[in-house]
C-alpha positions in Angstrom: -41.2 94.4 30.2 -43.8 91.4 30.4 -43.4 91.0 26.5 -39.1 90.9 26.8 -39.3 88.6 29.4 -41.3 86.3 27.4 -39.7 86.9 23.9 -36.1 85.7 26.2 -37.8 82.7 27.8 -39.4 81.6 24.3 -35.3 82.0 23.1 -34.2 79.7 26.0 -36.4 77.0 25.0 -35.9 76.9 21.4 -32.0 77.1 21.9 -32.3 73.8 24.7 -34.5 72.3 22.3 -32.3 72.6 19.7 -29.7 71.6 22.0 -31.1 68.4 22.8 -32.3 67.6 19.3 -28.5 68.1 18.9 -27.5 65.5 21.3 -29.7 63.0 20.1 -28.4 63.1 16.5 -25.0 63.2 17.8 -25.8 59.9 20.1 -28.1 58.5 16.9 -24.5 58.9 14.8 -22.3 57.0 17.2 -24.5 54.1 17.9 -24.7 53.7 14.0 -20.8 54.4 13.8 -20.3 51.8 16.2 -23.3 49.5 14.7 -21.0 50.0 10.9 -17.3 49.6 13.0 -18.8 46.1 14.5 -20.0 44.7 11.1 -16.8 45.5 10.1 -15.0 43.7 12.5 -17.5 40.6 12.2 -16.6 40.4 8.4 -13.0 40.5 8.7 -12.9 38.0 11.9 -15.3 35.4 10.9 -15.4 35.1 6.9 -11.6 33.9 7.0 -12.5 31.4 9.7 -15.3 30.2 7.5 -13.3 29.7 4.6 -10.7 27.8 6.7 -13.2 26.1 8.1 -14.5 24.9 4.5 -10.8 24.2 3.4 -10.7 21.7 6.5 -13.8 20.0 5.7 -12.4 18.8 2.0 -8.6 18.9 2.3 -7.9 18.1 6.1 -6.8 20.1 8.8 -3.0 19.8 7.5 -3.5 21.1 4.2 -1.2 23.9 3.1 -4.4 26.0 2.1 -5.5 26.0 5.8 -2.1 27.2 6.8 -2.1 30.2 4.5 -6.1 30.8 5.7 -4.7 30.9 9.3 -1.7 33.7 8.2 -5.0 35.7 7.2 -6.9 35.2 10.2 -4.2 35.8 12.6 -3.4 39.0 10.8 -7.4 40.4 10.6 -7.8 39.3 14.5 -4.7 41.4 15.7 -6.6 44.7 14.2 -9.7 43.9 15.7 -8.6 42.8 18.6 -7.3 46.5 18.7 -10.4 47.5 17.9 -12.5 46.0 20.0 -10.3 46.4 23.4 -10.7 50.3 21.9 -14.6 49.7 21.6 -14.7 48.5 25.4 -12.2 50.6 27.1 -13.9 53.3 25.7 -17.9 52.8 26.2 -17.5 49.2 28.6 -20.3 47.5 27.6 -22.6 48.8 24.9 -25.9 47.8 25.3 -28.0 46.1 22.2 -29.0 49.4 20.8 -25.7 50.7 20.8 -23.8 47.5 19.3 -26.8 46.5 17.2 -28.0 42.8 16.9 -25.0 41.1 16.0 -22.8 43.1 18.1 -22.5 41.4 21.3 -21.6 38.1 19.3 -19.2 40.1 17.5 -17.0 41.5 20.7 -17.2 38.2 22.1 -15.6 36.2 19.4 -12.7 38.6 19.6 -12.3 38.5 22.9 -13.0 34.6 22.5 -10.4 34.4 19.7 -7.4 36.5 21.8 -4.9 35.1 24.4 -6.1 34.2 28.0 -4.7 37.7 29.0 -7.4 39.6 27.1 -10.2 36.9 27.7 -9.1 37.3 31.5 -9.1 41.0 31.4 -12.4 41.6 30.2 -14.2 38.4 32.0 -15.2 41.1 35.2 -16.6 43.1 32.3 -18.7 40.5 30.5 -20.2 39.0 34.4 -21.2 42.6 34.9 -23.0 43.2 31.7 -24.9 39.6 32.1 -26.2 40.7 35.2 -27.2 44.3 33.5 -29.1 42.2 31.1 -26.8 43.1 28.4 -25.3 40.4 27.4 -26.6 36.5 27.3 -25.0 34.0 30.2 -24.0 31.7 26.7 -21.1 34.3 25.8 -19.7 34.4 29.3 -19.6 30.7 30.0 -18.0 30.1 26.9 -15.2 32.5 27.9 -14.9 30.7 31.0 -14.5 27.1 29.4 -11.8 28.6 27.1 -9.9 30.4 29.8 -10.5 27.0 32.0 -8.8 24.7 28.4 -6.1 27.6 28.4 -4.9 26.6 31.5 -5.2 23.2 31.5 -7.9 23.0 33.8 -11.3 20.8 33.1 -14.0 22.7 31.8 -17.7 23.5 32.8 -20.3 23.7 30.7 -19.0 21.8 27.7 -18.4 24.5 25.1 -14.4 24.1 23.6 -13.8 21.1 21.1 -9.8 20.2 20.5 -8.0 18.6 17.6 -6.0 15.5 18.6 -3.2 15.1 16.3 -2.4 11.4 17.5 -6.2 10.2 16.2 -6.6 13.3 13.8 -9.8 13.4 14.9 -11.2 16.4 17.0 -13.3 15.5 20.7 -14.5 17.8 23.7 -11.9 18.9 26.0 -12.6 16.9 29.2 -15.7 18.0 31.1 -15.9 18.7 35.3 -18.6 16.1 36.3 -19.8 14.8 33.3 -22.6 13.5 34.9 -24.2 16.8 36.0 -22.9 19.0 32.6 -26.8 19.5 31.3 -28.2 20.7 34.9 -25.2 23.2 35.2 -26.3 24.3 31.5 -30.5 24.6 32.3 -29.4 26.6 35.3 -28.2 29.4 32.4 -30.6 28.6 30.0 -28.3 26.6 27.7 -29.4 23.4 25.2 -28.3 20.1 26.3 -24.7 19.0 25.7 -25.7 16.8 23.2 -27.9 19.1 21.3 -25.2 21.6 21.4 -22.6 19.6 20.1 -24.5 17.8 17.7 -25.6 21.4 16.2 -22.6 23.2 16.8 -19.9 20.5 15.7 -22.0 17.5 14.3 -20.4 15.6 17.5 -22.0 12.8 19.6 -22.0 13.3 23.1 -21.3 9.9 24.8 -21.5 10.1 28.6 -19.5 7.1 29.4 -16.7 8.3 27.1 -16.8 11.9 28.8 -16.7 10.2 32.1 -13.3 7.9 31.1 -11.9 11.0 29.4 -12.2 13.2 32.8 -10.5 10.5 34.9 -7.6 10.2 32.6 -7.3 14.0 32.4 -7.2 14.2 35.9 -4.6 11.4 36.5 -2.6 12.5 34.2 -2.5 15.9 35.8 -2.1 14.3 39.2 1.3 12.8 37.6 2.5 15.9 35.8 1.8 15.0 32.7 1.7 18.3 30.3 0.5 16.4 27.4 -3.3 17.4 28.1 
């Protein structure tokens, strides 16, 4: 009797361990299905944008090869926007080893690159999984200054640039408190504004410009003027 009850115990543990082995490859599998899925979705979101972003730099903004790069973007982002709103509706936030190295970047861009709607939709999400340690402050904030343009409202921390058809030149959208952007930006760990810019957009941050920009932004929108 001893012996039977051993022989079924020794049964029970290869068949949990086997279980459990199970379980792991299964959760190994998806976290490199999801790892392959967000790779895909970085390709097809920012290569386009690249190439536009190349056609700009020779031809110009208005060039008719930066219109037909556009079609293409605006058609890739659609599907993985799809995707993505899938990805996050599905798991919420995936941590780094589930998403892989690139993939936080890569769900933010999407969300980045969608309507206010989405961006606003998933904002709770995103403040949640900064303060899980999942995601970097610089991918919320960024959100936040392109929800803030999207309204018409000033932004915080500096991060949304704007093309100005009348100069044909691009400048930052108009800053709250241009005099206290780069202590707002420390308290999150951010570079300066004018490193950021400079790096990000080869742009000069000028203060006293910022500050002559904010004022006229806000008179105008004192006197309804939409033209922002």
């Amino acid at each position: 009797m001893k012996y039977t009850v051993l022989f079924s115990l020794l049964i029970t543990m290869s068949c949990s361990n086997r279980t459990k082995s199970k379980e792991i490859s299964t959760s190994s599998k998806n976290q490199q299905n999801l790892i392959a899925v967000l790779d895909t979705i970085w390709a097809a979101e920012q290569h386009p944008i690249r190439s536009r972003d190349s056609i700009i730099a020779l031809y110009g903004v208005d060039h008719d090869l930066v219109k037909e790069q556009q079609l293409i973007i605006d058609k890739n982002h659609i599907i993985n926007e799809k995707k993505v709103k899938g990805i996050l509706d599905t798991y919420g936030w995936p941590t780094k080893e589930m998403s892989g190295e690139r993939g936080n970047w890569t769900l933010c861009n999407v969300i980045q690159h969608s309507d206010n709607e989405v961006r606003i939709q998933y904002l709770p999400m995103m403040s949640q999984a900064v303060k899980d340690k999942k995601l970097e402050p610089r991918f919320l904030v960024r959100a936040e200054d392109r929800i803030a343009t999207e309204r018409g409202d000033l932004q915080i921390y500096g991060g949304q640039m704007k093309y100005y058809p009348e100069t044909k030149s691009f400048n930052l959208w108009p800053v709250y408190d241009p005099e206290n952007i780069d202590k707002r930006r420390t308290e999150i760990g951010l570079d300066s504004i004018a490193v950021f810019l400079k790096n990000r957009f080869d742009f000069e941050w000028n203060l006293e410009e910022q500050i002559k920009r904010t004022k006229e932004f806000e008179l105008a929108k004192q006197n309804g003027n939409k033209q922002l």
